[in-house]
Structure formats: structure tokens, C-alpha cells
C-alpha positions as CSV (number, residue, x, y, z in Angstrom):
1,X,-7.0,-12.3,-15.0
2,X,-9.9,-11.9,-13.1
3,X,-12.8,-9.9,-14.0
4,X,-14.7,-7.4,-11.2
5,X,-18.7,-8.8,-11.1
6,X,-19.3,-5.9,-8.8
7,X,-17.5,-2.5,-8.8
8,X,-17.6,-1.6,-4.8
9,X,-15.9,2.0,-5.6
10,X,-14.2,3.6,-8.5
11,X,-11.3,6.4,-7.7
12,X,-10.9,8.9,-10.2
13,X,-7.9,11.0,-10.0
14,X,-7.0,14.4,-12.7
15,X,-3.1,14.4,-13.3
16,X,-1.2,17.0,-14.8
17,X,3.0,17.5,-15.4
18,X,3.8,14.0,-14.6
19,X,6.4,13.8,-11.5
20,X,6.1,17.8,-11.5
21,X,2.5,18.1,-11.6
22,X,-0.3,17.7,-9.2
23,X,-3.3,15.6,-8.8
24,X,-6.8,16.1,-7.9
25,X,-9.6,13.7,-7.1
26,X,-13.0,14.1,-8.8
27,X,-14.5,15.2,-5.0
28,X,-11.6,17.3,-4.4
29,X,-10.8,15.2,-1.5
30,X,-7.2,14.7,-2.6
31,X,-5.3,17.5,-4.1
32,X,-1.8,17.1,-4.2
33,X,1.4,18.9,-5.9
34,X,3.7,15.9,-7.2
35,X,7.6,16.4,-7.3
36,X,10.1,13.9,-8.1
37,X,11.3,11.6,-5.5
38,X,14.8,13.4,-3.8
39,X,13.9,16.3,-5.5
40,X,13.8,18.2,-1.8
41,X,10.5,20.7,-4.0
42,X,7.4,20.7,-2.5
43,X,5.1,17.8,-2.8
44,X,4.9,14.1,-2.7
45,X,5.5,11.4,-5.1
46,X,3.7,8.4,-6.7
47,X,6.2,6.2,-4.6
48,X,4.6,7.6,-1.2
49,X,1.4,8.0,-2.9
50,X,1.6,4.1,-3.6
51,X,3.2,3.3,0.0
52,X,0.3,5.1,1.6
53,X,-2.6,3.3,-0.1
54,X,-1.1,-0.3,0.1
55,X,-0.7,0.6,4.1
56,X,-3.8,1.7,4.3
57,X,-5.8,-1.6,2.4
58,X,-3.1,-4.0,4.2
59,X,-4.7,-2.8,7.5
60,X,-7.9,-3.4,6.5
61,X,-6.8,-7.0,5.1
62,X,-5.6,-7.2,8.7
63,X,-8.4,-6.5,10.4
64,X,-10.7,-9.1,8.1
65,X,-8.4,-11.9,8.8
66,X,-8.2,-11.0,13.0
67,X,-12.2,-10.9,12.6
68,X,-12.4,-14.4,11.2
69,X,-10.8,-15.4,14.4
70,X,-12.8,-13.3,16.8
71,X,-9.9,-11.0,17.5
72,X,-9.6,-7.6,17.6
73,X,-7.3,-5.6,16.7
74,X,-4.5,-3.0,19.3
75,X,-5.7,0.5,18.2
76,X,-1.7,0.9,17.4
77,X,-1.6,-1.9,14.7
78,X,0.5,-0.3,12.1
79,X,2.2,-0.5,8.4
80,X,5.2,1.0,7.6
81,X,5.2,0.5,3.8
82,X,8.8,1.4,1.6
83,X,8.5,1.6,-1.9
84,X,11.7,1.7,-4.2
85,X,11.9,3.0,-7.0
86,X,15.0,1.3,-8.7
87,X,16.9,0.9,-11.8
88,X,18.3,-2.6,-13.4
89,X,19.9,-2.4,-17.3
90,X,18.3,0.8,-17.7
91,X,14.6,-0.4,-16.8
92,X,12.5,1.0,-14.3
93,X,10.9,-1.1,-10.9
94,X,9.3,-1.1,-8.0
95,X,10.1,-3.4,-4.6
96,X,8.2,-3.3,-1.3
97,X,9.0,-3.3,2.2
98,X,5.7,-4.2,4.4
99,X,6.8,-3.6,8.0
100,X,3.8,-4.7,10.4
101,X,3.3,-3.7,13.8
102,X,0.6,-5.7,15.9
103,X,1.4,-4.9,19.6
104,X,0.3,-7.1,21.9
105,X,-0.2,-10.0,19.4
106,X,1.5,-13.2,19.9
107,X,4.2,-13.8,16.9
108,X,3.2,-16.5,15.4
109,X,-0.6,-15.5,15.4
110,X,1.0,-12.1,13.6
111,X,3.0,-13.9,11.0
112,X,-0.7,-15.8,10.3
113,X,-2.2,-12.4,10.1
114,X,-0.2,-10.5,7.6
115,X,0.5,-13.6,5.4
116,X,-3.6,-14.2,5.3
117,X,-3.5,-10.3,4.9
118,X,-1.3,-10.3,2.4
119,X,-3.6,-13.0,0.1
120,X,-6.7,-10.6,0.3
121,X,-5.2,-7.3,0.0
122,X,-6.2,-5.8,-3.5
123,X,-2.7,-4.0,-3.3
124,X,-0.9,-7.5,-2.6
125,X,-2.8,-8.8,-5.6
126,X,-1.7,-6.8,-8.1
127,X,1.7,-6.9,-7.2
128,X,1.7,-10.0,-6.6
129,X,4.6,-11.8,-9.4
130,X,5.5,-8.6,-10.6
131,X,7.6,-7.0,-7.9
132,X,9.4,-8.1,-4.8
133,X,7.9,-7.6,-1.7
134,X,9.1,-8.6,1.8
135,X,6.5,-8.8,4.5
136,X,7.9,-7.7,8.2
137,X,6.5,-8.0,11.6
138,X,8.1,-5.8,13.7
């Protein structure tokens, strides 16, 4: 395990009710009603929650590794991130869809992008070994 010699940011969230709750940020910034996944109630879920995050870092990931080659990035780069939530012998887990959009990127120079991307994420890291995740350029 590796241990942080710097903490850059710390997110602190306030959750109540579980999957029929909500959550707040300490600066109020997010303040969300959570409803279980399906469910068709108001609110989102810590499977959208997750997918949403992981996009967002994976991007960023993106953009370090184009920078390190001088390239910049199409302002419609895009993640599509899918997050199961699954069952096997009556145990819970996750699996991850990464679906990457770089128009205007040559494919091979993509696949280089999001696999580099997908060493330096923080997201990628942590799931890294522990759930399956397939990385998509699209």
C-alpha cells in the first residue's frame, strides 16, 4: 500500500439513510438525495456517484498524459463511465465500463492515451485488481 506524503485535497461528505438518504459536502457544494439504483424515486445512486467521479479524474489523467507529448486535447474529449452493480453467490461487486471519446485523435495515439491514463488515475488505482474494468475508445 502506498502511503500519501502530501494530502493535495481532502473531500468530506455527511451521509444519512444509506441508499435512501442524501449527502452533503462539508461546503455545501454537493447536496444530493440518494435512492436505490432502479428504484425510478428521486435521486441518484453511489453507482452514478462513482461513474461520475472516475470520468471526471480519467479526463484529467488524459489530459496529463496528451501534455507530456505536447498535445492538446479536442474540447469534446469525453468518458462515458458504466458502473455495475452485480451479484455472484450472493456477494455484492462492482465492474467498469470506461468508454473514451478523443475526436480527432489518431487510434493508436488514443489507445496510448487512455492506457497511460488509466496508470495515473487515482480512480484506476484503487480499482485496480479488485474489479473488472474494460477500457473503450470509441
Amino acid at each position: 500500500m502506498t502511503t500519501i506524503e502530501k494530502v493535495l485535497y481532502t473531500g468530506k461528505t455527511h451521509t444519512t439513510g444509506g441508499r435512501e438518504g442524501a449527502a452533503q459536502s462539508s461546503d455545501r457544494a454537493l447536496d444530493v438525495k440518494l435512492s436505490p439504483p432502479g428504484s425510478g424515486r428521486p435521486g441518484t445512486n453511489p453507482e452514478q456517484l462513482f461513474a461520475a467521479g472516475w470520468s471526471a479524474c480519467f479526463i484529467g489523467a488524459i489530459g496529463l498524459a496528451a501534455g507530456k507529448r505536447k498535445i492538446r486535447l479536442p474540447a469534446e474529449t469525453a468518458v462515458d463511465a458504466e458502473v455495475d452493480l452485480g451479484q455472484t453467490d450472493g456477494a455484492y461487486f462492482l465492474q467498469a465500463r470506461l468508454n473514451v471519446s478523443l475526436p480527432g485523435i489518431d487510434a493508436e495515439l488514443a489507445r496510448e492515451l487512455v492506457q497511460e491514463a488509466h496508470q495515473t488515475c487515482p480512480y484506476s488505482k484503487a480499482t485496480r485488481g479488485n474489479i473488472n474494468v474494460e477500457l473503450n475508445i470509441v
